[in-house]
C-alpha positions as CSV (number, residue, x, y, z in Angstrom):
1,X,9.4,-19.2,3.3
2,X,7.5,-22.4,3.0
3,X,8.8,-25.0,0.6
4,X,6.4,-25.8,-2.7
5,X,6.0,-29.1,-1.8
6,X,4.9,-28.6,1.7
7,X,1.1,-28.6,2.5
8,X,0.0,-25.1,3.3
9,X,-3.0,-24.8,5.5
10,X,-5.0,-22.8,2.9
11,X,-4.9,-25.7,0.4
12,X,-8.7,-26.4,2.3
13,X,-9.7,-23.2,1.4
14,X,-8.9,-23.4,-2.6
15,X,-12.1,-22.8,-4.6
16,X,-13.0,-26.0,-6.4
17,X,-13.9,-25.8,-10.2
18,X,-16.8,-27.4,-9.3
19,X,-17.9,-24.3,-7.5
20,X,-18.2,-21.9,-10.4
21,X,-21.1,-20.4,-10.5
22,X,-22.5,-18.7,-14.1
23,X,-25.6,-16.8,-14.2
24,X,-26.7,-19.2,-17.7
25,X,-25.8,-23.1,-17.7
26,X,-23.3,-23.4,-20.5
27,X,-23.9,-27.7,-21.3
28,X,-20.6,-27.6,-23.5
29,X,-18.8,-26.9,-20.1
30,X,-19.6,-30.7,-19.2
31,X,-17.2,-32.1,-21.9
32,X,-14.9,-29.5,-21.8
33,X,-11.1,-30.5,-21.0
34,X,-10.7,-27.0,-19.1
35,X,-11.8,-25.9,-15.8
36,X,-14.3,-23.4,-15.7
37,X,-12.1,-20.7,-14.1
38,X,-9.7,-21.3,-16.8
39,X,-12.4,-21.0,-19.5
40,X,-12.8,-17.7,-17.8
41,X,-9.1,-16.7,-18.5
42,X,-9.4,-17.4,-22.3
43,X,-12.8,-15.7,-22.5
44,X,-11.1,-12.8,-21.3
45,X,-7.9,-13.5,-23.1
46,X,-9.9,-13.4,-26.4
47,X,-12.1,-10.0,-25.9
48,X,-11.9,-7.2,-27.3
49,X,-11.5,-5.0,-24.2
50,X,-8.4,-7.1,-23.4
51,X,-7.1,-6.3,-27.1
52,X,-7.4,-2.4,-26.2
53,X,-5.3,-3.1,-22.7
54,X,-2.0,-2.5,-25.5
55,X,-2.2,1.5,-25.6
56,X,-4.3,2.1,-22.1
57,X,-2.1,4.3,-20.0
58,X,-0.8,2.0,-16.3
59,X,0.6,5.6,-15.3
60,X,2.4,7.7,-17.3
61,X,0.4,9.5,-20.2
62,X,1.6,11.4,-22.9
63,X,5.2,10.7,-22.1
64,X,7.4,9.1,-25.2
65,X,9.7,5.8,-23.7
66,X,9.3,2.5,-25.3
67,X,10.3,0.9,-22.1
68,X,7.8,2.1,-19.9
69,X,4.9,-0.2,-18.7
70,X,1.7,0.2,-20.1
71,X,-1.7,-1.6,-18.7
72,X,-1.5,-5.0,-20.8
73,X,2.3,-5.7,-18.9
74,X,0.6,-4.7,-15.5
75,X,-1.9,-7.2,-15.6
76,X,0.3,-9.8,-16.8
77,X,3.0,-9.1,-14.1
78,X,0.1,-9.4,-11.7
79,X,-1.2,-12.6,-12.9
80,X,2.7,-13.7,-12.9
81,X,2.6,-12.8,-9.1
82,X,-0.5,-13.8,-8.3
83,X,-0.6,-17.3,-9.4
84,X,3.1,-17.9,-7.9
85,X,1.4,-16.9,-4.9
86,X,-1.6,-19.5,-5.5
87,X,0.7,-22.3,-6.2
88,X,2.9,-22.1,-3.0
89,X,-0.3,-21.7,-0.8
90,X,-2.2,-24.5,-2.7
91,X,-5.0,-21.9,-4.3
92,X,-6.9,-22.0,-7.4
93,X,-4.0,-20.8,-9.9
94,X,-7.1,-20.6,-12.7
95,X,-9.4,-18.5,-10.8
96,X,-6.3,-16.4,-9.9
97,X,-5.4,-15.7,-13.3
98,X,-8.8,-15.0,-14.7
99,X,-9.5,-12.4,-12.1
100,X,-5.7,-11.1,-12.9
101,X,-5.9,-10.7,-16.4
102,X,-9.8,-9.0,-16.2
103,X,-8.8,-6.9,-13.2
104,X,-8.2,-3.7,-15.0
105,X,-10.2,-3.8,-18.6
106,X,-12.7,-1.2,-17.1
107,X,-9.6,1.5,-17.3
108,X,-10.3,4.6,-19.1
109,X,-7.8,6.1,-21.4
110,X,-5.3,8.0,-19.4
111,X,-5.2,5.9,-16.3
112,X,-6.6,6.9,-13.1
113,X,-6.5,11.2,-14.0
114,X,-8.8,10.0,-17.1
115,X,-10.8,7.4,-14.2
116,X,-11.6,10.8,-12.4
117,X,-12.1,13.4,-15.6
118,X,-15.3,10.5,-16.7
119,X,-16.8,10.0,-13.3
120,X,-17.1,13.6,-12.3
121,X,-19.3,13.8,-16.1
122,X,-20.8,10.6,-15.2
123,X,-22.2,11.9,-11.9
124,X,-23.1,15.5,-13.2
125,X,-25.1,13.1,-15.5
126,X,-26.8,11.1,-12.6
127,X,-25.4,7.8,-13.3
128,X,-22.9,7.8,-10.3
129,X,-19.7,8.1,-10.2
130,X,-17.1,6.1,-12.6
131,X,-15.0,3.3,-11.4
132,X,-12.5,1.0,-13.2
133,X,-13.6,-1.8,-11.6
134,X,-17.4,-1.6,-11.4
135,X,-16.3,-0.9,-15.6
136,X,-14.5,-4.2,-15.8
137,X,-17.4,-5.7,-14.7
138,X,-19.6,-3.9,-17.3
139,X,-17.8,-4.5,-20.3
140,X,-17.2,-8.2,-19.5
141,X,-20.4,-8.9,-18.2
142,X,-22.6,-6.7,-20.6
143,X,-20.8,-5.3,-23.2
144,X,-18.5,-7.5,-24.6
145,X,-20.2,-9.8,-27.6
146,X,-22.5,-6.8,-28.6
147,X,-24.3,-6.9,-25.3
148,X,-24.5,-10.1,-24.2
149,X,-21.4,-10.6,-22.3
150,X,-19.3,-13.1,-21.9
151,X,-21.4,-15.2,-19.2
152,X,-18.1,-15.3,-16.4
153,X,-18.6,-17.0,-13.4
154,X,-19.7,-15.3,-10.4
155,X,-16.1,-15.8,-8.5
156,X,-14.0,-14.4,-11.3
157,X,-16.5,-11.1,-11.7
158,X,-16.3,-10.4,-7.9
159,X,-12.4,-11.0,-7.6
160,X,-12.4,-8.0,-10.2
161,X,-15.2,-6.0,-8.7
162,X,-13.0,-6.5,-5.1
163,X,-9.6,-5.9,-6.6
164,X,-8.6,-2.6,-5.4
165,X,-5.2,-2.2,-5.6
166,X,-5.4,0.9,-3.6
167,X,-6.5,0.4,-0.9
168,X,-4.0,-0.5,1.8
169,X,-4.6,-4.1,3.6
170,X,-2.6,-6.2,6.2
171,X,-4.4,-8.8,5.5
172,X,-7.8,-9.9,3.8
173,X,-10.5,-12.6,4.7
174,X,-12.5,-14.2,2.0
175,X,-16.4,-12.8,2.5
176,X,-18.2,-16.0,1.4
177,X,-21.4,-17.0,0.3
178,X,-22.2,-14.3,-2.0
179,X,-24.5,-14.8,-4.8
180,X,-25.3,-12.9,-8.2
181,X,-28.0,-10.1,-6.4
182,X,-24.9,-9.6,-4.2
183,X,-22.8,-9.0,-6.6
184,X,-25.2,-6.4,-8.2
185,X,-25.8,-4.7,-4.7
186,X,-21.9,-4.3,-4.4
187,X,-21.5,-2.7,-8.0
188,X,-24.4,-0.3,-7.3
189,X,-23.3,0.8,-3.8
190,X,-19.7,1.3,-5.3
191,X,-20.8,3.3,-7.7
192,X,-22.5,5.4,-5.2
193,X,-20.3,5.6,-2.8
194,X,-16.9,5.0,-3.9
195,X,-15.4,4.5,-0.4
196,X,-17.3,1.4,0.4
197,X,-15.2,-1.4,1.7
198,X,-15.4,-4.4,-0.6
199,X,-13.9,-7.7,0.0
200,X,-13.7,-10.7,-2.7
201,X,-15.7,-14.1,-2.1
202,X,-13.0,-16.2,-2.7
203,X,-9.0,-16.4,-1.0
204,X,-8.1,-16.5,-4.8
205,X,-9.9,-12.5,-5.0
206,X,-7.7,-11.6,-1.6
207,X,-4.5,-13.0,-3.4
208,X,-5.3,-11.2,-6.6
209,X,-6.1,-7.7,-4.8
210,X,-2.1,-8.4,-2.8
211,X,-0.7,-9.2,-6.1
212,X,-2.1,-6.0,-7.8
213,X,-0.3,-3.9,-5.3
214,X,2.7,-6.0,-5.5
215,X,2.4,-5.7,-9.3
216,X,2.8,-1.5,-9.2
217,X,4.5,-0.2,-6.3
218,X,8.1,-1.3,-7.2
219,X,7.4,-1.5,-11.0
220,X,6.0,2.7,-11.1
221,X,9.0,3.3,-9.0
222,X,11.2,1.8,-11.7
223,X,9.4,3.5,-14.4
224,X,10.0,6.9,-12.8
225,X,13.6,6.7,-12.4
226,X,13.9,5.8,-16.0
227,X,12.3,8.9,-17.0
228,X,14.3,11.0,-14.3
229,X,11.7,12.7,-12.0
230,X,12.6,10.6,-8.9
231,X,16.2,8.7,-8.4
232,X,16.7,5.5,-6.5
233,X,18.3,7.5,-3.4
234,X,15.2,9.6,-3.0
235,X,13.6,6.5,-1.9
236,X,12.2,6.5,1.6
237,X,15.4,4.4,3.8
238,X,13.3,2.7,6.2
239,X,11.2,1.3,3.5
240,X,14.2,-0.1,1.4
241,X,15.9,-0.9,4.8
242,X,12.6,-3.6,4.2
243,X,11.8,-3.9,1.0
244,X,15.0,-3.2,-0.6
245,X,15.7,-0.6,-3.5
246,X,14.6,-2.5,-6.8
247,X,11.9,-3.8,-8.1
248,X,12.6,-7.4,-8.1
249,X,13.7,-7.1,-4.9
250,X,10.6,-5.4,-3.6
251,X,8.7,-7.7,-5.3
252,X,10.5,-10.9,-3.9
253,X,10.1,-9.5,-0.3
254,X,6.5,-8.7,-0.9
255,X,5.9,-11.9,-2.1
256,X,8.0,-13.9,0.3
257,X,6.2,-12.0,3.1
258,X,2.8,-12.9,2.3
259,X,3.5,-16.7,1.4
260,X,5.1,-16.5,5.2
261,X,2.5,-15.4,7.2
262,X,-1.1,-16.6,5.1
263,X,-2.9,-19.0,6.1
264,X,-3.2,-19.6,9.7
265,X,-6.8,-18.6,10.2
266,X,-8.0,-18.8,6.4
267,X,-6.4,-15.1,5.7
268,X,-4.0,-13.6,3.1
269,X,-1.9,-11.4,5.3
270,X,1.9,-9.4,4.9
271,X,3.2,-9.9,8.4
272,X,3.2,-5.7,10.4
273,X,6.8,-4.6,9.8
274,X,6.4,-5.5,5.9
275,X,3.2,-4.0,5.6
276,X,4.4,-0.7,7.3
277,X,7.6,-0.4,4.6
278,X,4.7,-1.2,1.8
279,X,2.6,1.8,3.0
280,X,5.3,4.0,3.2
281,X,6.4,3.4,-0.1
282,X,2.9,4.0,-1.3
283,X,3.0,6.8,0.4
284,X,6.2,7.9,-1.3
285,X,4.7,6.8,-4.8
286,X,1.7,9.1,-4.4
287,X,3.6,12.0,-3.6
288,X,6.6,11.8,-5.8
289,X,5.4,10.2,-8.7
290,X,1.4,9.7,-8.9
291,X,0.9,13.9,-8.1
292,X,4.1,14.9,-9.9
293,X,3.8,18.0,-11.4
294,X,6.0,17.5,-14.1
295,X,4.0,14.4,-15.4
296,X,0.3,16.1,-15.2
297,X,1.1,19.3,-17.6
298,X,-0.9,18.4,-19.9
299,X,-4.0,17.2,-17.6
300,X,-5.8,20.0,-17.6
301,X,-6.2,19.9,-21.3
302,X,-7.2,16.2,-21.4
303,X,-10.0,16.8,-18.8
304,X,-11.6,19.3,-21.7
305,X,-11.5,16.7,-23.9
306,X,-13.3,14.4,-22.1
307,X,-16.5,16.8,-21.1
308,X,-15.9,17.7,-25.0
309,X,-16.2,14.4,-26.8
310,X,-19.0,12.9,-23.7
311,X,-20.7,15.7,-24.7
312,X,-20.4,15.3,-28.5
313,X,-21.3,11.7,-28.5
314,X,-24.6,12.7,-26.4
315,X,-25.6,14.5,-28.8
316,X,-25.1,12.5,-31.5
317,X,-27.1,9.7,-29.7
318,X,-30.0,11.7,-28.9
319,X,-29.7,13.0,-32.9
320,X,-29.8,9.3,-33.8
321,X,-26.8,10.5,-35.9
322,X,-25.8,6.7,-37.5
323,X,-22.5,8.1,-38.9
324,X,-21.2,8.9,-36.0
325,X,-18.3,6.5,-34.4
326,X,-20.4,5.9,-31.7
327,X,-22.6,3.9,-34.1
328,X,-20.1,2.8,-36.4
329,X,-17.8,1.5,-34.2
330,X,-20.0,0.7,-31.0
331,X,-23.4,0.0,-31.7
332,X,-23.5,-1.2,-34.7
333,X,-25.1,-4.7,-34.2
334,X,-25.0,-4.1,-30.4
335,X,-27.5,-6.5,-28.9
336,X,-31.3,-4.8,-28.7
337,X,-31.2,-5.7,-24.8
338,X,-28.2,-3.5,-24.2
339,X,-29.4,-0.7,-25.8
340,X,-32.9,-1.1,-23.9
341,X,-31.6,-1.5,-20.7
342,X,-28.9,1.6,-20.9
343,X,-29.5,5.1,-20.7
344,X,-27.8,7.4,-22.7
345,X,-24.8,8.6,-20.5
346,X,-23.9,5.3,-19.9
347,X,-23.8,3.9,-23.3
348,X,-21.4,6.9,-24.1
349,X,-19.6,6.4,-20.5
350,X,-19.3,2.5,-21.5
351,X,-18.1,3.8,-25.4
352,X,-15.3,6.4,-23.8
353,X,-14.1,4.1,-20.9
354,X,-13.2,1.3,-24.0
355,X,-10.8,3.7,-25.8
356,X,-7.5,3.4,-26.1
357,X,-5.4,6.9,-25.8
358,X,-4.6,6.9,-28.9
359,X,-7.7,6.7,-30.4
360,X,-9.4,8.9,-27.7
361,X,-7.0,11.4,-28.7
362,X,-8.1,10.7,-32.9
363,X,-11.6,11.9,-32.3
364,X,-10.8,15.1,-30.5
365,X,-10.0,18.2,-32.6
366,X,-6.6,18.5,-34.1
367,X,-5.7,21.8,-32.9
368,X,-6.7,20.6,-29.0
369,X,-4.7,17.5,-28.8
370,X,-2.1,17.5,-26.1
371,X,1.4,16.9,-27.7
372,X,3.5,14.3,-25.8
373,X,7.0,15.1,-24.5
374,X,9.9,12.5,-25.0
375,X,11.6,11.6,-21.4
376,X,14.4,9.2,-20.1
């Protein structure tokens, strides 16, 4: 592994400060002590959406533990990762954590089963489908402030519009020279067509979208043992033979691997016998744990609610009905523009996505709430 004082080749590649790019001059950036990625961080740090990241399900919904992870510890393990990452290989550690702490505000309540229950309404409802972070995006860019947004730069938005977690890479080059009508082409071709391959601006995007993987795969393994649906022997042997059979010390390898092998040619890479163990063990994830009967029982139930309450809070927007929560507790004082330039769906897609589970499950009937099971 390369020592931290040794000068990595992607140093030359680090995104300057003096590179961010806004889409309004800001003039009390100029005397301001931070950088501007890092003013990005506590923007983000200090919304509202990040507040909510407390009770947003990472994966397991409905299920009482007090020690399992929930979204607001995902994104800070990633930004952990992520900017241990930037430092060795001499990267923007700033940009890194503004994109790591943003990555995953656009999350609906309920995780990625309550990700798929919205978009199918938001497509039946012609505003494409719904993704987390196309939503990030939204809510930091034009909902957050009451519509106005919090005016991020351009390389922080598109290292969380590029994040996918999910998507299995061996390595990732920086796509550069993108501007903001880029970025809004990107959003709207993701939306329409989810499988579209997006790749960040910046080598500080590529490490964040390796540390996001790097951040769950050993972490939801972990979390499933302690509630007893998968033990540590059912783990796949040629990955461990790899990766090893915790979490720390997947995470070390992980990380270890990719500060190894980036760099040569301006990429963020994990060298081919790493990355093979790390899709394996995705595989092994999605199988076991991510489709696990035993931890979607009460699905079914949760995907009523949302076509009931989406449906509810349409109606109450084309009643103008002004004691409904969607005015109390959205649009009250919203912006004008925001409510000019949104159609109905999404202003109730944008109001759902924010929820926390708890208070998604408050505004449903009391006789159709799911009742969550204690496990582990």
């Amino acid at each position: 592994m390369p020592h931290s004082q040794s000068p990595s080749p992607m140093q030359a590649q680090a995104t300057p400060d003096t590179a961010a790019l806004r889409r309004l001059s800001e003039d009390r950036l100029k005397t301001d002590y931070r950088s501007a990625f890092s003013v990005d961080a506590d923007r983000i740090l200090h919304s509202l959406a990040y507040t909510r990241y407390i009770d947003k399900t990472q994966v397991f919904s409905l299920i009482h533990n007090d020690h399992l992870t929930h979204r607001v510890l995902h994104v800070q393990l990633v930004s952990k990762i992520g900017r241990t990452i930037g430092r060795f290989l001499g990267l923007n550690e700033d940009l890194i954590e503004a994109i790591a702490l943003g990555h995953d505000i656009g999350h609906p309540p309920f995780g990625h089963d309550g990700e798929g229950f919205l978009s199918e309404i938001c497509l039946s409802c012609g505003i494409g489908t719904f993704q987390h972070n196309a939503q990030s995006v939204q809510f930091l860019d034009k909902v957050e402030r009451k519509g106005r947004g919090w005016n991020l730069s351009l390389q922080t938005l598109d290292g969380i519009l590029c994040h996918d977690g999910e998507i299995h890479d061996i390595e990732l080059f920086p796509m550069k020279n993108k501007d903001f009508s880029v970025h809004e082409r990107e959003i709207q071709a993701l939306i329409q067509t989810p499988e579209i391959p997006l790749t960040p601006m910046t080598p500080e995007g590529c490490v964040m979208r390796m540390a996001d993987t790097i951040g769950y795969i050993g972490r939801d393994m972990e979390d499933a043992i302690r509630i007893g649906i998968i033990t540590r022997e059912d783990l796949p042997a040629e990955a461990v033979k790899v990766l090893g059979h915790t979490n720390g010390s997947i995470v070390y390898r992980l990380v270890t691997d990719v500060l190894t092998h980036s760099g040569q040619r301006g990429e963020i890479r994990f060298s081919s016998g790493v990355s093979h163990a790390l899709l394996l063990l995705r595989e092994f994830n999605l199988k076991a744990i991510y489709h696990n009967p035993i931890i979607k029982k009460h699905l079914s139930g949760v995907r009523n609610l949302f076509h009931l309450l989406f449906e509810r809070f349409m109606t109450d927007l084309a009643h103008k009905k002004d004691s409904s929560p969607l005015f109390t507790h959205f649009l009250a004082h919203m912006d004008e523009g925001y409510v000019k330039t949104h159609r109905d769906a999404e202003i109730v897609r944008d109001f759902i996505a924010g929820m926390t589970d708890r208070y998604f499950l408050e505004q449903c009937p009391p006789d159709k709430r799911p009742t969550a099971i204690r496990m582990g």
